[in-house]
C-alpha positions in Angstrom: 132.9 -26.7 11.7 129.9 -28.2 13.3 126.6 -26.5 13.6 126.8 -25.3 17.3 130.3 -23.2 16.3 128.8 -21.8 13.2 125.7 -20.9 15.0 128.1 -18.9 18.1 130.0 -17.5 15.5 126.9 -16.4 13.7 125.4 -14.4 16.8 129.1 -12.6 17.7 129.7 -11.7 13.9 126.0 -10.3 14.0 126.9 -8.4 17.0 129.9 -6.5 15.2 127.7 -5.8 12.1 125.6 -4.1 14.7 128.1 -1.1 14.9 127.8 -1.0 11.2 124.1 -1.3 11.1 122.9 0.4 14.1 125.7 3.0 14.6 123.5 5.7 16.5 121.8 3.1 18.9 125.2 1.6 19.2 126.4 5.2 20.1 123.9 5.6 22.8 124.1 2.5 24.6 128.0 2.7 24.4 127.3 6.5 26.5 124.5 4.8 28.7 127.1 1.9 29.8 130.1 5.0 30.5 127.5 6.9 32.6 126.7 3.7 34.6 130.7 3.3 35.1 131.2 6.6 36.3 128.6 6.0 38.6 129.9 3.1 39.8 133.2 4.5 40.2 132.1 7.6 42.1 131.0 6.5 46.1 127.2 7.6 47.0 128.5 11.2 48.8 130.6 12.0 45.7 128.0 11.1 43.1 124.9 12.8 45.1 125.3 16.3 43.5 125.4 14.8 40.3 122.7 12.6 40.5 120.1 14.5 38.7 122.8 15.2 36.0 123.9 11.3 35.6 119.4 10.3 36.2 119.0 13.0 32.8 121.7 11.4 30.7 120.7 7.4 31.8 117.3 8.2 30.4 118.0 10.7 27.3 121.0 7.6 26.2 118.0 4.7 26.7 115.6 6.8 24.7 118.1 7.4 22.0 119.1 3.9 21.9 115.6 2.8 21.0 114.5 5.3 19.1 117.4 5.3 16.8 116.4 1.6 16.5 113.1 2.6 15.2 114.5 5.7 12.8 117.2 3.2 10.7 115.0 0.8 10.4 112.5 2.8 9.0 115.1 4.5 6.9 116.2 0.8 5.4 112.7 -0.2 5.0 111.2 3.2 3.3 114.1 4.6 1.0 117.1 2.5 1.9 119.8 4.8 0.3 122.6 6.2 2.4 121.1 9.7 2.4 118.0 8.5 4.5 120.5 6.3 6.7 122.2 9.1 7.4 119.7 11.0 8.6 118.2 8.5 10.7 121.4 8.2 12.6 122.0 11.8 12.8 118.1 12.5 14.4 118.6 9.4 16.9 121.7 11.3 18.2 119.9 14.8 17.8 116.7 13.3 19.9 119.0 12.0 22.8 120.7 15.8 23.0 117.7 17.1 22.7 115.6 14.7 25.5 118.7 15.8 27.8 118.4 19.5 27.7 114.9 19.4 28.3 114.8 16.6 30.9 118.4 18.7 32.7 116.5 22.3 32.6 112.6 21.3 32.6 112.5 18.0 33.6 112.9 18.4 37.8 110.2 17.9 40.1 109.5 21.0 42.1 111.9 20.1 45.5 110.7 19.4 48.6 111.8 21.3 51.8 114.5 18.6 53.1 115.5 17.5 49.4 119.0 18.6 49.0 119.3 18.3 45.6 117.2 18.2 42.4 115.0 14.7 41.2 114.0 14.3 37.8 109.8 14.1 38.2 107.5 11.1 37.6 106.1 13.0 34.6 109.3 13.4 33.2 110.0 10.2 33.8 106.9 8.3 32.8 107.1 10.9 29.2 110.2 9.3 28.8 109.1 6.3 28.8 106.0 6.7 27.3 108.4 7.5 23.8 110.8 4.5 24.4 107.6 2.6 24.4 106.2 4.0 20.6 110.2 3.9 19.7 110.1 0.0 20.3 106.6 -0.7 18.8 107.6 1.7 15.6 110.8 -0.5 15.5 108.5 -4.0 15.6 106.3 -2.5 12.7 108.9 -1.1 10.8 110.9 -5.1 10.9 107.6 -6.3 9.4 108.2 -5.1 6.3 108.3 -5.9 3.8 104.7 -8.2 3.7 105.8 -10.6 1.0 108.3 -11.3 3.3 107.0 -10.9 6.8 104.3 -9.4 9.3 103.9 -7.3 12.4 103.8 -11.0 14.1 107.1 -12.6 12.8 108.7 -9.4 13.4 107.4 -9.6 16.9 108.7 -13.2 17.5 111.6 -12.2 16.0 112.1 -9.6 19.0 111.3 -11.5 21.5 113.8 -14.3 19.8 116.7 -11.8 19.5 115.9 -10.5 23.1 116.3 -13.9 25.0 119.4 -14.7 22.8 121.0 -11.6 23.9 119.8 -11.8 27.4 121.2 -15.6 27.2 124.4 -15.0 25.8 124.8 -11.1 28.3 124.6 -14.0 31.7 127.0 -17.1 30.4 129.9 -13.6 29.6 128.9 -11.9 32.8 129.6 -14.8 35.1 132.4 -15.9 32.9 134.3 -13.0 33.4 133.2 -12.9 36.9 134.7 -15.9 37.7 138.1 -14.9 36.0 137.9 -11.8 38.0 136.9 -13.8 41.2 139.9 -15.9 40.9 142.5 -13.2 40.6 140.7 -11.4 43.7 141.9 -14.8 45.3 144.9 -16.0 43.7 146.5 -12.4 43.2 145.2 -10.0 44.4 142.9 -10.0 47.6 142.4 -6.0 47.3 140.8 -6.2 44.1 137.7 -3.9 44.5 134.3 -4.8 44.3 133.2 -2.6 41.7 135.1 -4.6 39.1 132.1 -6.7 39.2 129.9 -4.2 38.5 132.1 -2.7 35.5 132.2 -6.6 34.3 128.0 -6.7 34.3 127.9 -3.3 32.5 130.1 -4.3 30.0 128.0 -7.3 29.8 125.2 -5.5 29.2 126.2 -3.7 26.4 127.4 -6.3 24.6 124.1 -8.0 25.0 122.5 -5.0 23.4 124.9 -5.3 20.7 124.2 -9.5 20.3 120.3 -8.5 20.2 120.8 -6.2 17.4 122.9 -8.2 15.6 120.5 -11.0 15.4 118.2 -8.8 13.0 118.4 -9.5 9.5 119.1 -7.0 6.6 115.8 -4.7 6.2 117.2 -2.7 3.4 114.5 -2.6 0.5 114.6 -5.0 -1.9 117.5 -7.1 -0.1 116.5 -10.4 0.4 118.3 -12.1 3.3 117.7 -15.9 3.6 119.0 -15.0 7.6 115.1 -13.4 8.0 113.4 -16.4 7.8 116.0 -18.3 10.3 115.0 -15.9 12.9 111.5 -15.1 12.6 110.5 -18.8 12.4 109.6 -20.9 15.4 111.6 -23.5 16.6 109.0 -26.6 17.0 109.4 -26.4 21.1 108.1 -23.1 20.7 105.2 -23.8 18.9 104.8 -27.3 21.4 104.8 -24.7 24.4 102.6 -21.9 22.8 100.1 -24.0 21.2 99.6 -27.0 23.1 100.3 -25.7 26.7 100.3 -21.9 26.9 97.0 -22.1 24.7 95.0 -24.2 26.8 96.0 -23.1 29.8 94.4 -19.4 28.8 91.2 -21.5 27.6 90.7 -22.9 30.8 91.5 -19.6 33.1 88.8 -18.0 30.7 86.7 -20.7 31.7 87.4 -20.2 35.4 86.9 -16.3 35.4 83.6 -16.8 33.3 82.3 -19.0 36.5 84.0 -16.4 38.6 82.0 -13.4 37.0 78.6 -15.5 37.4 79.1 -16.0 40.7 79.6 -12.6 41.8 76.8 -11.6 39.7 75.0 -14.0 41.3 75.9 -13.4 44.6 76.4 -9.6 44.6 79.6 -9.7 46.1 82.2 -7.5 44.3 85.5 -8.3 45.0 88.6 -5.8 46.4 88.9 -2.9 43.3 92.9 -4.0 42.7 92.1 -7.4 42.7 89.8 -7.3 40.3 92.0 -4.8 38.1 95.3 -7.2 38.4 93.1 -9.9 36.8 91.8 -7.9 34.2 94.9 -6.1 33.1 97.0 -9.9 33.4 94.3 -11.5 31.2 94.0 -8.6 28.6 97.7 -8.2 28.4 98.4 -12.0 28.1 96.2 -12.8 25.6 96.8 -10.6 23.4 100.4 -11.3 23.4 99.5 -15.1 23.1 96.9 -14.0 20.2 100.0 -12.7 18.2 102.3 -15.4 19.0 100.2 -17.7 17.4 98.7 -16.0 14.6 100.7 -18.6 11.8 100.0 -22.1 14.1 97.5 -24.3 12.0 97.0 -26.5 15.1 93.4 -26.6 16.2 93.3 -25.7 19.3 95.6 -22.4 18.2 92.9 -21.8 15.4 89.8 -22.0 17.9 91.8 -20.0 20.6 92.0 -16.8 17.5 88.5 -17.0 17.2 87.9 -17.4 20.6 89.9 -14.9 22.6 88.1 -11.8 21.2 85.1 -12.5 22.3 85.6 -14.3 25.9 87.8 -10.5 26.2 84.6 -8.6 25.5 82.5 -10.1 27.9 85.4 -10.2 30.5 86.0 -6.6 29.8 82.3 -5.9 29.9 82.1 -7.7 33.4 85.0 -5.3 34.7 82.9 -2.1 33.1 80.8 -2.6 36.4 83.2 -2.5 39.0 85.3 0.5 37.8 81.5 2.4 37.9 81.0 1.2 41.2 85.0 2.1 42.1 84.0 5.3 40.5 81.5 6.0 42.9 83.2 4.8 46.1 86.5 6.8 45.7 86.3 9.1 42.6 89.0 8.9 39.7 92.6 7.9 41.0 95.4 7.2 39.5 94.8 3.6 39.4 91.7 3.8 38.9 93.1 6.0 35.7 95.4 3.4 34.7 93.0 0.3 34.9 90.7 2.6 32.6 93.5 3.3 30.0 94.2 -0.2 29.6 90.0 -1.3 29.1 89.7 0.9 26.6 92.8 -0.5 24.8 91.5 -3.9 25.6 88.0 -3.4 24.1 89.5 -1.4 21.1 91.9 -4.2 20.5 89.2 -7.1 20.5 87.3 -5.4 18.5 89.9 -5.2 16.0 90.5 -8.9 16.3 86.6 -9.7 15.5 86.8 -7.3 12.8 90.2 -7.2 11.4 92.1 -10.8 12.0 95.9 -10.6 11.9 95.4 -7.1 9.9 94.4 -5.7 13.3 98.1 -5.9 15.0 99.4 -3.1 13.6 96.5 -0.9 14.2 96.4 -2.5 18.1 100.1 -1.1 18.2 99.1 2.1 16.9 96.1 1.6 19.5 98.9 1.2 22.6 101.3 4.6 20.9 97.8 6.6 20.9 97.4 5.5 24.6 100.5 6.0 26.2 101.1 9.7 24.0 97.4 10.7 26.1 98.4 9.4 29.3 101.4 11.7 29.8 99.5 14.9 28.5 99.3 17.8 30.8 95.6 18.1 31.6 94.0 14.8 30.5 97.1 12.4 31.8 97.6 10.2 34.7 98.9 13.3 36.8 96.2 15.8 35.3 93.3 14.3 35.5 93.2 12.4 38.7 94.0 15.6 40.4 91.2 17.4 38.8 88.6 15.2 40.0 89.7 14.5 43.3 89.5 18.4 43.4 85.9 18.4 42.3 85.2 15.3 44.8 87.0 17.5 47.8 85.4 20.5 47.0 81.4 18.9 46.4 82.3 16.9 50.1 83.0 20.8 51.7 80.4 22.3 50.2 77.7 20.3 51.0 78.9 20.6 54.6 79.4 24.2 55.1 83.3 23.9 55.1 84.4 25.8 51.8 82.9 29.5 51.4 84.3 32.3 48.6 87.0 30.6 48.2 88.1 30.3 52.1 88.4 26.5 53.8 86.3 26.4 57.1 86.4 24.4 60.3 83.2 22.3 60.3 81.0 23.5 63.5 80.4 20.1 64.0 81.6 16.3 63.0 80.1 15.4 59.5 79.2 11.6 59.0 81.5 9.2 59.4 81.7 8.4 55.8 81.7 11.9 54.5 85.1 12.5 57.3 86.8 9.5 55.3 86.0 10.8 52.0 87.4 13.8 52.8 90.6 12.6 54.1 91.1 10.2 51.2 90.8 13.0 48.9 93.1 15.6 50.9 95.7 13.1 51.5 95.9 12.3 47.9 96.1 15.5 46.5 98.6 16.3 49.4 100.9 13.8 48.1 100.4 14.5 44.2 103.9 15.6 42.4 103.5 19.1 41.3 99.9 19.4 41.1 98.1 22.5 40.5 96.0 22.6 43.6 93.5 25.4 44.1 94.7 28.5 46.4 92.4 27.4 49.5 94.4 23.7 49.8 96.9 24.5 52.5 99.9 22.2 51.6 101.0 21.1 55.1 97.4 19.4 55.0 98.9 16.2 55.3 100.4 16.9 58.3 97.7 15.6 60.9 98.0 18.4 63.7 97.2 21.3 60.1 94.3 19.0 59.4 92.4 18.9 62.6 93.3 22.6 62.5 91.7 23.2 58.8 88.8 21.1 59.2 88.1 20.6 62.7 88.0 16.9 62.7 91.1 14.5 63.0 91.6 12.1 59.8 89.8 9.4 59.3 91.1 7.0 57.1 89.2 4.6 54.7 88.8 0.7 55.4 88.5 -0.2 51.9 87.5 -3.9 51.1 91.4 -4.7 49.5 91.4 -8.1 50.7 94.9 -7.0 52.8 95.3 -7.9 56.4 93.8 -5.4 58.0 96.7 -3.7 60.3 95.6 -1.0 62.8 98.6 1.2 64.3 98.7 3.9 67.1 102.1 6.0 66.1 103.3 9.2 67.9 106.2 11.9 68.0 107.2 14.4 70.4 106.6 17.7 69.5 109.3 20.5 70.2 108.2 21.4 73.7 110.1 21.9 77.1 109.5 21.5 80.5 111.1 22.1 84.2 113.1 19.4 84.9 115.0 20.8 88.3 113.3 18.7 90.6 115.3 16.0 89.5 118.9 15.4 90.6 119.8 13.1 87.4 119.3 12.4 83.5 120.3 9.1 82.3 120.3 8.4 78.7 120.2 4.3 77.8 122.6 2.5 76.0 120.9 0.1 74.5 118.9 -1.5 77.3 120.9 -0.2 80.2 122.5 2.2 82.4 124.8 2.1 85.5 125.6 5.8 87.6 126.7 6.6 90.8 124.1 8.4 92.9 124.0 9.8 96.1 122.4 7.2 97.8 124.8 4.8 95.8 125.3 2.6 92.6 122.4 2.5 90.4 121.4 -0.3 87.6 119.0 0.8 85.4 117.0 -2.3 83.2 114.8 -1.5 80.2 113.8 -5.0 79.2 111.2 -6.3 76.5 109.3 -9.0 78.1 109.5 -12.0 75.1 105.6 -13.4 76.0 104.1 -9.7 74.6 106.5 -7.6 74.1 105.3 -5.0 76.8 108.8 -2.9 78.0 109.6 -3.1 81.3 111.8 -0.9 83.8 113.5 -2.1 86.4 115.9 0.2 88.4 118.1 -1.2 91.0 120.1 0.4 94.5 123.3 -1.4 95.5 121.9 -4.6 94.0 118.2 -4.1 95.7 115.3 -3.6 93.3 113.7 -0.1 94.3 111.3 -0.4 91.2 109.6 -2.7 88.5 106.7 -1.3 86.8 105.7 -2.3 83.2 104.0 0.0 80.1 100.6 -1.6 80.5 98.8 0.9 82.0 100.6 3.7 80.1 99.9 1.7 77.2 95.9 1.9 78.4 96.8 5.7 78.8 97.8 6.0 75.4 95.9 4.1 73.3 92.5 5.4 74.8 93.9 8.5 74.0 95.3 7.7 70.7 92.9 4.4 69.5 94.8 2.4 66.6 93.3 2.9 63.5 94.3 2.7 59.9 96.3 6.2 59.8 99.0 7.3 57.5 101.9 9.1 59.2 102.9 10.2 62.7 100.6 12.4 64.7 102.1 15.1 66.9 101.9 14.4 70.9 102.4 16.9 73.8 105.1 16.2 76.2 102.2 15.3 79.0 101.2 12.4 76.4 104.8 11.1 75.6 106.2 10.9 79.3 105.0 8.7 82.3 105.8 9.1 85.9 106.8 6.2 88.7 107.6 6.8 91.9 108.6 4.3 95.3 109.9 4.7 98.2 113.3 5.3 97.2 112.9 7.3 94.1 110.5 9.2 91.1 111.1 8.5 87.7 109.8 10.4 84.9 110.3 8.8 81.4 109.9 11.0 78.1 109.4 8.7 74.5 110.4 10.4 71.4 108.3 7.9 69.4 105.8 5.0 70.2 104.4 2.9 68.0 101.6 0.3 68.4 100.8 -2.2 65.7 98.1 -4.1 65.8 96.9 -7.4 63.7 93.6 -7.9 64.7 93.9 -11.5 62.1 96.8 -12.7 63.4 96.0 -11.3 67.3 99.4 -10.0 67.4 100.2 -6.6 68.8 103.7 -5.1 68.2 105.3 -2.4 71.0 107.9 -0.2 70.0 108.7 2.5 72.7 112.0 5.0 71.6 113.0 5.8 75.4 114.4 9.0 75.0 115.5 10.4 78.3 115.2 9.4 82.1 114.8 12.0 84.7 115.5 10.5 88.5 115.4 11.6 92.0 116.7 10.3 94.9 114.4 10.5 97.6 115.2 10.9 101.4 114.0 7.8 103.4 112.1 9.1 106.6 
């Protein structure tokens, strides 16, 4: 048997002693994989009411999956009698019952007034995950045990190795089996539904979970298995690609963004907020996972990077302390602005360690990340609490200040505040308008959001913004026709367009009716016809002037309201009036790319035939 057979064998005979080993997280992916194919089988209208039923179990299953992962092997590691394995297995299945009822009966977001059913909330959601996260870390620092054997760094190459094996081996049976099942849908049977290749990739799935946690080695105390140093050692092209490319390629973008932090504070000029974050939160998270992965290389340029990473993070991080101040300032605390926070302070704390610590410091860092993720799903001090709180305090020191919020009662502002203070004001309403389930004070009318309730609230109209994001800056005019009604018995027809056109038979005879988009800019046109005569051409242009003086593009979120004067235009010849009503327009502008965009939903057409003197 040569060594590729034994090694295939190896990683499918792993995968059975995974049942045996990992019976609970077995158990739970096994009833994640039937959920997904009863989901597959049932069609979107059948499966809508159970949705929220089928979203509860997906997640609870995951969660027990994982954290029955982390409870075993903790169990092997600590006590490794049958008792304690046991009992691990029986609280992995107890925590996935457990994670259901709560997420089925307290776990919905408060439903909004078109949703038809219930949604499991982002809260919910992101608690969830939040504990699948500490699950897989608890499982990484429980596999580093025991430290004659191993560390939290071998045991977290060894998941990463297991996890691209799996992943590896899940693809070559999915599109095996695909391809047997794609020639009996052409050889046999034509009618072979689609959804067998979904059940095929789910199926695939699990069995790649099973492959990944068969690759583990035996972590019962005091077993030595000769398979644990197989798979926590690194193949030399994994060293060659982490040491001697991955490694300097970090040195040198370290060297760039140390020139790129001189320069701006050289120059002055702060970049856009979520640029600057996306950098920070890539390099942070990058290097420390590199840091790890090479914590047993004896290369050089591996040994310097150790030493060196800590310290090029700190002054990094120390460079991004200033913009989130000055973000701070501009907009007040948001929930990326939360986010980017949560993952400095983990940063900082976790090259500090480094400096201090060495290799001891990983398991603390981990702890570090559990400690984080636990606080940012807390009710009042979380990424949905806290956020909302200060935008509250932002809103409330903006109305103050301008006579607009007194005992408790919102108040039209007699007069237009400063330009900046209206945009500040609308940043802050429109995000708490569109927080999930936030505890907003009694004066914060909840259709605030709605542009015709904020004009009426505060007296102004929304003002949006232009933050400095480094996005093409789009400017839009878009409008809907608000219920109205209006006396339409002068007219002697209503035409309603298919598509682009309309043929009747009038009084005065046979009637074309042309709505064409002119391709040079895009401006609609109407052209109406009389027994093959054009009687009238006129184009949007100056109901577009009309409108957009009006309604000026801007950078506005939403639709606002129109009256029926606004969304209807009236031509008139010789031979007839016309009077056009729009449900919706929409104007786009790209003031970079000088492009505008027309879109005009023609609604109804109202005609009358007039008599020739």
């Amino acid at each position: 048997m040569n060594t590729l057979t034994r090694s295939i064998l190896n990683i499918f005979g792993g995968a059975v002693r995974a049942f045996e080993t990992f019976p609970a997280a077995i158990l739970s992916a096994l009833a994640f994989s039937i959920v997904t194919m009863i989901r597959i089988q049932l069609d979107w209208p059948a499966q809508e009411p159970y949705n929220f039923l089928f979203n509860c179990l997906h997640w609870a299953f995951a969660l027990g999956a994982v954290f029955s992962m982390a409870a075993i092997t903790i169990a092997q590691t600590r006590f490794s009698n049958q008792r304690a394995f046991v009992a691990a297995n029986l609280l992995g299945s107890a925590v996935a019952i457990i994670v259901f009822l709560m997420l089925f009966f307290w776990g919905a977001s408060n439903p909004d007034a078109s949703a038809r059913y219930e949604v499991i909330s982002t809260l919910a959601v992101a608690r969830v995950s939040a504990a699948i996260l500490i699950s897989f870390l608890a499982f990484i620092i429980a596999a580093g045990e025991p430290k004659e054997q191993t560390d939290f760094a071998q045991s977290f190459f060894m998941t990463h190795k297991a996890f691209f094996i799996a992943v590896l081996y899940g693809i070559v049976i999915m599109a095996g089996a695909s391809g047997v099942a794609g020639a009996v849908q052409t050889l046999l049977y034509q009618g072979m539904s689609g959804k067998v290749y979904m059940y095929i990739g789910t199926i695939a799935g699990f069995l790649a979970f099973t492959i990944f946690l068969g690759h583990f080695p035996d972590f019962r105390k005091g077993v030595f298995d000769e398979h644990r140093e197989v798979v926590q050692r690194q193949p030399r092209f994994i060293e060659i690609l982490l040491g001697y490319i991955l490694v300097p390629i970090i040195l040198a973008l370290t060297v760039v963004l140390f020139l790129w932090s001189g320069r701006i504070l050289l120059t002055g000029e702060w970049p856009a907020f979520h640029e600057l974050a996306g950098i920070a939160t890539a390099y942070s998270a990058v290097g420390l996972w590199l840091h790890i992965m090479v914590t047993h290389h004896e290369f050089g340029v591996a040994k310097f990077y150790r030493r060196f990473y800590p310290f090029a993070a700190l002054i990094i991080l120390a460079f991004e302390a200033g913009a989130i101040v000055i973000q701070l300032e501009k907009t007040g605390l948001k929930v990326s602005e939360y986010w980017f926070i949560l993952v400095w302070v983990i940063s900082a704390i976790a090259a500090i360690l480094l400096i201090l610590l060495k290799t001891k410091a990983h398991r603390l860092i981990a702890a570090t990340i559990c400690a984080a993720s636990v606080f940012s799903v807390l009710p009042a001090v979380g990424y949905q609490g806290m956020p909302v709180f200060a935008q509250i305090d932002r809103l409330e020191t903006l109305l103050s200040s301008e006579g607009m919020l007194k005992d408790g009662k919102l108040i039209q502002a007699a007069s237009d505040p400063e330009l900046s203070v209206r945009e500040s004001m609308t940043d802050a309403v429109y995000f708490l308008a569109g927080a999930e389930d936030a505890k907003l004070p009694a004066w914060f009318d909840d259709n605030l959001s709605d542009r015709t309730a904020f004009k009426a609230k505060l007296g102004f109209e929304p003002v949006w913004p232009k933050w400095d994001d480094g996005s093409v800056d789009y400017l839009g005019t878009s409008l809907y026709l608000k219920p109205d009604a209006m006396d339409v018995t002068n007219y002697q027809w209503g035409i309603h367009l298919q598509g682009d056109k309309a043929e009747f038979k009038g009084d005065k005879g046979n009637y074309i009716i042309d709505w064409e988009i002119r391709p040079s800019d895009g401006v609609p046109t109407l052209k109406i016809s009389l027994d093959g005569r054009i009687i009238l051409e006129e184009d949007m242009n100056g109901y577009i002037d009309r409108i957009t003086k009006k309604y000026p593009p801007g950078r506005q979120s939403g639709q606002a309201e129109a009256s029926l004067e606004d969304m209807s235009v009236l031509f008139a010849s010789v031979d007839a009036e016309v009077l056009l009503i729009f449900n919706n327009i929409q104007i786009n502008v790209d003031p970079v790319g000088d492009r505008i965009n027309y879109y005009f939903d023609l609604d109804m057409i109202y005609l009358r035939e007039n008599d020739n003197p």
